[in-house]
C-alpha positions in Angstrom: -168.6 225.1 -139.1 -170.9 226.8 -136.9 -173.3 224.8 -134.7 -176.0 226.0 -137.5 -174.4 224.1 -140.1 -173.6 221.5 -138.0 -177.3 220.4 -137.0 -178.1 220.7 -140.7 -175.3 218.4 -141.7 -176.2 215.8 -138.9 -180.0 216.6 -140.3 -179.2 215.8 -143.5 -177.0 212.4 -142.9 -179.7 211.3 -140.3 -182.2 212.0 -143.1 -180.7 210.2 -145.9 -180.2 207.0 -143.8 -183.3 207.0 -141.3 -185.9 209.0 -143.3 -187.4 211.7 -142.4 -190.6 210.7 -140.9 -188.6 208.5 -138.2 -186.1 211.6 -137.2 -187.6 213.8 -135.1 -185.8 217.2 -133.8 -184.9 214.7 -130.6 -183.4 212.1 -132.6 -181.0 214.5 -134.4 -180.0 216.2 -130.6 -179.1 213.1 -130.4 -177.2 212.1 -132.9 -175.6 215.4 -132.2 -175.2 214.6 -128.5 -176.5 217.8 -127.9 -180.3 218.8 -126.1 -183.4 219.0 -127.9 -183.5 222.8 -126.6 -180.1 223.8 -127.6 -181.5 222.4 -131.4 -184.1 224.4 -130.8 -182.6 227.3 -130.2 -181.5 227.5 -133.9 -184.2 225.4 -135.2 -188.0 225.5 -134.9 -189.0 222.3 -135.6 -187.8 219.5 -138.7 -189.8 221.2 -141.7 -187.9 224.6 -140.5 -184.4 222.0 -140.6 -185.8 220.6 -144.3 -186.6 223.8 -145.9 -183.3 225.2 -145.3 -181.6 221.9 -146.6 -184.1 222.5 -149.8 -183.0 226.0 -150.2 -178.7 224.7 -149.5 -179.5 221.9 -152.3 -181.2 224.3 -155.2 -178.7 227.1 -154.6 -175.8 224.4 -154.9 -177.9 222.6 -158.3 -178.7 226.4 -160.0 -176.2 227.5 -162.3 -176.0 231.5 -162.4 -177.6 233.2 -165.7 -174.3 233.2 -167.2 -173.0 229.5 -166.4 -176.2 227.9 -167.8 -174.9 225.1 -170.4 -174.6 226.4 -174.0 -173.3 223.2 -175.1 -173.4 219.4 -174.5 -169.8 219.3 -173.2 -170.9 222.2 -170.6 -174.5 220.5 -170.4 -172.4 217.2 -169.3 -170.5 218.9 -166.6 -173.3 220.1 -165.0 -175.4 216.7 -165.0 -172.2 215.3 -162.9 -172.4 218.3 -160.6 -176.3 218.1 -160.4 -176.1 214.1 -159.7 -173.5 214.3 -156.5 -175.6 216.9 -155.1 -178.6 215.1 -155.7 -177.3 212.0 -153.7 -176.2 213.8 -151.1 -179.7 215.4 -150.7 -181.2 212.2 -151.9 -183.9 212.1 -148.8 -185.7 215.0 -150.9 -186.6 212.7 -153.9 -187.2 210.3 -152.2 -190.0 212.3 -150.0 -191.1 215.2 -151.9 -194.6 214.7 -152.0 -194.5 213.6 -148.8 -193.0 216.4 -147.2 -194.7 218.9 -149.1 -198.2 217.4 -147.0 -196.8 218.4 -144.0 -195.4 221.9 -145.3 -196.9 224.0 -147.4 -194.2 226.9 -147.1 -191.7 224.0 -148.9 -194.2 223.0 -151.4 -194.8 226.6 -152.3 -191.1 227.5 -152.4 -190.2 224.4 -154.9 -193.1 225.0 -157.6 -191.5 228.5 -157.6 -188.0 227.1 -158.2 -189.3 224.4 -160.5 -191.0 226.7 -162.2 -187.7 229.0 -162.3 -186.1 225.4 -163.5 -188.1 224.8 -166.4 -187.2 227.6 -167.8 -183.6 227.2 -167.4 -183.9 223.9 -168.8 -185.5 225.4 -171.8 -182.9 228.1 -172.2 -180.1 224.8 -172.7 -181.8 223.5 -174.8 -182.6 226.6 -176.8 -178.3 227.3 -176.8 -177.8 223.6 -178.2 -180.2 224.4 -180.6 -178.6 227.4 -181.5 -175.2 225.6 -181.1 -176.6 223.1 -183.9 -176.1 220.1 -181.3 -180.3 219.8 -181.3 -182.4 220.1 -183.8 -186.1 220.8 -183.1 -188.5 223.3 -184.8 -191.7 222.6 -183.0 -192.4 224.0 -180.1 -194.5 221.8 -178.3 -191.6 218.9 -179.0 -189.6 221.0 -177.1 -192.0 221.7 -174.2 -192.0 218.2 -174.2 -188.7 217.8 -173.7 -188.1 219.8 -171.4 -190.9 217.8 -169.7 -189.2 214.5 -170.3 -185.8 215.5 -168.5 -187.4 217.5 -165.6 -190.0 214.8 -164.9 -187.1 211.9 -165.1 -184.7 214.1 -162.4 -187.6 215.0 -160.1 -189.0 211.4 -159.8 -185.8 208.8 -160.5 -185.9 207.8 -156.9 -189.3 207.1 -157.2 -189.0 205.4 -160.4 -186.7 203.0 -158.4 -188.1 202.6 -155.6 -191.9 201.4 -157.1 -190.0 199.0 -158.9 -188.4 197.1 -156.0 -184.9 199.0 -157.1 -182.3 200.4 -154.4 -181.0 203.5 -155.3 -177.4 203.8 -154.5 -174.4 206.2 -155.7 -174.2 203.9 -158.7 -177.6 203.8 -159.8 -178.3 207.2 -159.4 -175.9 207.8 -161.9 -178.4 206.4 -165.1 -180.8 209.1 -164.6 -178.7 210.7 -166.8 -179.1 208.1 -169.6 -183.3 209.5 -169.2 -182.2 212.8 -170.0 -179.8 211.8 -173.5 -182.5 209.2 -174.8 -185.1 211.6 -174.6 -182.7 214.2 -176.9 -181.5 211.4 -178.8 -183.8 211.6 -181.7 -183.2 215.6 -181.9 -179.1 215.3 -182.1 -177.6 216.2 -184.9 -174.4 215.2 -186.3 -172.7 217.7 -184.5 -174.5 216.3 -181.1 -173.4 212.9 -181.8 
């Protein structure tokens, strides 16, 4: 790894355990044992360090055109990719709204992606439809839908945390249980 990738990684670990409101550029030198100019050297600031952990999250959560799920057994697959990611990058959900206050280049760059997101979301569902796995004729049911899973992976964490919950590598897990009661009432027997 190069010393790029390894602040990041420190970043990232010092992020999911302290926060990232109480790890400052200093704090991840130091965790790095190396100077807070030699970080910056690569680095700008922290919102430079969280941006680029943003962008290494989506590109390893985004499925190319041609590997988006056309079934539930593919769809499946990808939730377990899509969840170990997620709790590796966990500090995200856990801050979104939080760090897009203090950076407005991040908040732009994710409504773009989301954006981007909800229509990928849209296009599985639209291939388990065609599959025969779903059935659903109306549209705004299925804008809906799509509404119910993104909003249930975007804000788990938060879910958790306002109810005095931890979330750990177990629990992160039943987020997916959101996203299969929400299509429950449209699977047909060939979903089942």
């Amino acid at each position: 790894m190069s010393r790029k990738e390894d602040i990041l990684e420190a970043s990232r670990e010092l992020f999911n355990e302290k926060g990232t409101q109480s790890s400052t550029t200093n704090h991840i030198a130091k965790a790095m044992d190396i100077s807070p100019g030699n970080l910056h050297y690569h680095y700008k600031n922290r919102e430079e360090i969280v941006r680029l952990l943003y962008i290494q999250m989506r590109k390893e959560t985004t499925p190319p055109a041609d590997k988006i799920p056309k079934n539930l057994a593919s769809l499946r697959e990808h939730e377990k990719l899509v969840i170990k990611i997620r709790w590796e990058y966990r500090f995200f959900f856990k801050e979104m709204l939080s760090l897009f206050a203090r950076d407005a280049e991040l908040e732009e760059l994710y409504i773009k992606d989301n954006i981007a997101h909800r229509r990928r979301i849209r296009q599985v569902l639209n291939n388990l439809i065609v599959g025969e796995e779903l059935s659903i004729s109306d549209e705004e049911d299925i804008d809906f839908l799509v509404d119910s899973i993104s909003l249930s992976w975007q804000f788990y964490s938060s879910l958790l945390h306002t109810l005095g919950q931890e979330l750990d590598a177990t629990t992160i897990h039943n987020v997916i249980k959101y996203t299969r009661s929400a299509m429950k009432p449209y699977l047909t027997k060939k979903g089942n």
